[in-house]
PyMOL CGO cylinders between C-alpha atoms (Angstrom):
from pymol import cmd
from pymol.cgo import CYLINDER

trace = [
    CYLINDER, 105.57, 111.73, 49.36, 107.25, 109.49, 46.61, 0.3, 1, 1, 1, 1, 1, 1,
    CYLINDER, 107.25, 109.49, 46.61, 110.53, 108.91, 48.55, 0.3, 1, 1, 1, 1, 1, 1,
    CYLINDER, 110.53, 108.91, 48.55, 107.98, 106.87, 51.33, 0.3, 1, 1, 1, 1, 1, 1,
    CYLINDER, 107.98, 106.87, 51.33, 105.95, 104.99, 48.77, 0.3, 1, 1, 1, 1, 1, 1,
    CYLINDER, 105.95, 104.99, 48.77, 109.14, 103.96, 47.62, 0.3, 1, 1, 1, 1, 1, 1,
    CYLINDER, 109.14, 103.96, 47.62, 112.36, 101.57, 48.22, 0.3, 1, 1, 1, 1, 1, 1,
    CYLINDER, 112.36, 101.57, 48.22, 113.08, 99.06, 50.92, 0.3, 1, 1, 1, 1, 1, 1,
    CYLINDER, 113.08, 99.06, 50.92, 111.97, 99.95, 54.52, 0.3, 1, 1, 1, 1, 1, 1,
    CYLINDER, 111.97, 99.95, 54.52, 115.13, 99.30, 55.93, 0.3, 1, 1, 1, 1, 1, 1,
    CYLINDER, 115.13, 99.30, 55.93, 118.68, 99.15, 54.78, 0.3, 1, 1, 1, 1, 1, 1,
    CYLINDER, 118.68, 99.15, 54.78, 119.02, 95.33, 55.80, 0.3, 1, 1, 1, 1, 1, 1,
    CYLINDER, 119.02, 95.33, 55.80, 116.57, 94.74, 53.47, 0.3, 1, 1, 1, 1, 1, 1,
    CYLINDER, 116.57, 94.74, 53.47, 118.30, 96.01, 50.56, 0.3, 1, 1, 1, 1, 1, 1,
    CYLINDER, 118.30, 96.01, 50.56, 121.26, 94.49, 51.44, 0.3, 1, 1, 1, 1, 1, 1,
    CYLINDER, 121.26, 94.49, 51.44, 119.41, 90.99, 51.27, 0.3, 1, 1, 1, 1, 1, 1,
    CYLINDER, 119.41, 90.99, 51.27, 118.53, 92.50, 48.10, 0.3, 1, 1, 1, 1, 1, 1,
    CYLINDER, 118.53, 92.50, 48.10, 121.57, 93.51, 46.81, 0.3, 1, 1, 1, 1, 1, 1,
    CYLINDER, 121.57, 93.51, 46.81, 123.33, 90.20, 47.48, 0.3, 1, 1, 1, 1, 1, 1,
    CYLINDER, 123.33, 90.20, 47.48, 120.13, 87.86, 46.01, 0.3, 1, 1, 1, 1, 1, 1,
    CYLINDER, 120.13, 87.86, 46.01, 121.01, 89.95, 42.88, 0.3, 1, 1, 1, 1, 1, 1,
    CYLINDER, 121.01, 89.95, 42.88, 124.95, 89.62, 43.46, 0.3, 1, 1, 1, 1, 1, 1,
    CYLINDER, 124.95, 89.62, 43.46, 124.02, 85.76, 43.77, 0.3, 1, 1, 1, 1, 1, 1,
    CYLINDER, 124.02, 85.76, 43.77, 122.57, 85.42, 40.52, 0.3, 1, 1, 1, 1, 1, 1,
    CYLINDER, 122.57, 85.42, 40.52, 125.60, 86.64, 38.89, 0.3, 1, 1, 1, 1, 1, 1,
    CYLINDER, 125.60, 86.64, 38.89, 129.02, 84.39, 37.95, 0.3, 1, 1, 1, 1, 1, 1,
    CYLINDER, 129.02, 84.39, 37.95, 130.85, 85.87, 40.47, 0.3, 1, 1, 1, 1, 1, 1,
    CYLINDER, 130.85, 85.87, 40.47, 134.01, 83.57, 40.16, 0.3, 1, 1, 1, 1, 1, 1,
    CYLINDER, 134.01, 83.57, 40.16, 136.41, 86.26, 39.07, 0.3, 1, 1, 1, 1, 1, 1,
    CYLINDER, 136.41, 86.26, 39.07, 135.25, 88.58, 42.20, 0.3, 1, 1, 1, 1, 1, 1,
    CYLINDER, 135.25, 88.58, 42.20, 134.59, 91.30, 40.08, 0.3, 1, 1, 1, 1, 1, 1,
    CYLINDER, 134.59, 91.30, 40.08, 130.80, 91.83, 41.33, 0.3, 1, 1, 1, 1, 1, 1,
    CYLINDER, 130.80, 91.83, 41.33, 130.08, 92.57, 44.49, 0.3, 1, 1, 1, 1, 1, 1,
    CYLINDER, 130.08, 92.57, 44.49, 127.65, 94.92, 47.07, 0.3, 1, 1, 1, 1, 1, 1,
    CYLINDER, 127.65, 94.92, 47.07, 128.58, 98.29, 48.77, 0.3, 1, 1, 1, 1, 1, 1,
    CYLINDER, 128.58, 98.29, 48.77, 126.86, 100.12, 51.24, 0.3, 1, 1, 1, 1, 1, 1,
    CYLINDER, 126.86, 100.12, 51.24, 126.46, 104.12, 50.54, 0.3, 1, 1, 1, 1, 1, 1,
    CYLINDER, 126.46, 104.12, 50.54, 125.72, 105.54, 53.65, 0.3, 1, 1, 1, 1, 1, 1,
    CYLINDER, 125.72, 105.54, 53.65, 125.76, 109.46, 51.71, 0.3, 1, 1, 1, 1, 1, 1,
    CYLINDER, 125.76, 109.46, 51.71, 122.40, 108.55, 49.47, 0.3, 1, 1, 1, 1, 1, 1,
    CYLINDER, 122.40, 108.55, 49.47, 121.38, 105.64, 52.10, 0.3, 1, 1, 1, 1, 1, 1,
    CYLINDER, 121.38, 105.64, 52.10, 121.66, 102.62, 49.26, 0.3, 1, 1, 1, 1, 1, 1,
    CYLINDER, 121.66, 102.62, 49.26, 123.19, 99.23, 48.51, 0.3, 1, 1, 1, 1, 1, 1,
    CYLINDER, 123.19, 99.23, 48.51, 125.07, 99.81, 45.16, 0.3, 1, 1, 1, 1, 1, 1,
    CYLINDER, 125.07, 99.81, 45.16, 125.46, 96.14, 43.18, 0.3, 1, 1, 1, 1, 1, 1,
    CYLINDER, 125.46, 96.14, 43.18, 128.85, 97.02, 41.03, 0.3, 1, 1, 1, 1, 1, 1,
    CYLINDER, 128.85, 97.02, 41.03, 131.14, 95.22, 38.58, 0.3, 1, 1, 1, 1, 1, 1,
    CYLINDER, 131.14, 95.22, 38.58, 134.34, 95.69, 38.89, 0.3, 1, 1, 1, 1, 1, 1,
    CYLINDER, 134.34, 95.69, 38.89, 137.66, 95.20, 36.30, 0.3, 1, 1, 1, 1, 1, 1,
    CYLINDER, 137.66, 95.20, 36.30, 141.03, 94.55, 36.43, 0.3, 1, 1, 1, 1, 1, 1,
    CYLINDER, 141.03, 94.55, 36.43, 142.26, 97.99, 34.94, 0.3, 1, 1, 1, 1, 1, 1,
    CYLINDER, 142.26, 97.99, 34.94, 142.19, 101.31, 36.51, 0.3, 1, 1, 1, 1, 1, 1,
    CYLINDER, 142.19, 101.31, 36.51, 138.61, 102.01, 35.48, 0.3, 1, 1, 1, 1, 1, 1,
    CYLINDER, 138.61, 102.01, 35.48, 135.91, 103.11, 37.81, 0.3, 1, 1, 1, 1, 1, 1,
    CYLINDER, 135.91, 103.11, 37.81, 133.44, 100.62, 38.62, 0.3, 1, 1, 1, 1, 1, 1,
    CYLINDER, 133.44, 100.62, 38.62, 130.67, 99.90, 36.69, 0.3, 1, 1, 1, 1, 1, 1,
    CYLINDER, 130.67, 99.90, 36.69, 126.86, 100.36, 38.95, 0.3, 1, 1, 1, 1, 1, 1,
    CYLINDER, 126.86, 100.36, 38.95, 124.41, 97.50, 37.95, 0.3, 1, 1, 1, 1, 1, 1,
    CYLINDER, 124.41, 97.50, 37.95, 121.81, 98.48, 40.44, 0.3, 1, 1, 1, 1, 1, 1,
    CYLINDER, 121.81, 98.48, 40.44, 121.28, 100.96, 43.09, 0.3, 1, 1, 1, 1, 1, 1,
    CYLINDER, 121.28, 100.96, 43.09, 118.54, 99.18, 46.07, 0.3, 1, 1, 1, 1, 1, 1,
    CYLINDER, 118.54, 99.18, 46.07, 117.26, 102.81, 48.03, 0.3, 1, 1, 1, 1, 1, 1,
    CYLINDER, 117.26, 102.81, 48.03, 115.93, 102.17, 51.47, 0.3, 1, 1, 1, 1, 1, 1,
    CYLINDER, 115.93, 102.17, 51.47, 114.04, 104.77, 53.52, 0.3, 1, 1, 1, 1, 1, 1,
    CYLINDER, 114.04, 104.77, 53.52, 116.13, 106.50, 55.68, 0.3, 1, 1, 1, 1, 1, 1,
    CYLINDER, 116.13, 106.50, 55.68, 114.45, 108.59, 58.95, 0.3, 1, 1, 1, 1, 1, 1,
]
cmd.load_cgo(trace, "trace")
């Protein structure tokens, strides 16, 4: 019952969500960006480095998935 109260009714909207976040961050270097996870259905907004670190997650945006 939770999962439908929930996250972002469709996965375009939390992809306008994801990259109104991305667009608040100084993103000259290129090292944030927006992915789409089509395994747990979100929009993951990541920072990336120049080493051969994983990615850091900043925020996951969930959207109901049917």
């Amino acid at each position: 019952m939770i999962y439908f109260l929930t996250g972002y009714d469709s996965a375009f909207e939390a992809d306008q969500n994801c990259h109104s976040y991305l667009s608040s961050y100084d993103n000259q270097s290129g090292n944030y960006g927006c992915d789409h996870d089509t395994e747990t259905h979100k929009w993951i907004l990541y920072e990336s480095n120049e080493s051969k670190e994983p990615a850091k997650i900043i925020k996951k945006f969930r959207y109901k998935f049917l």
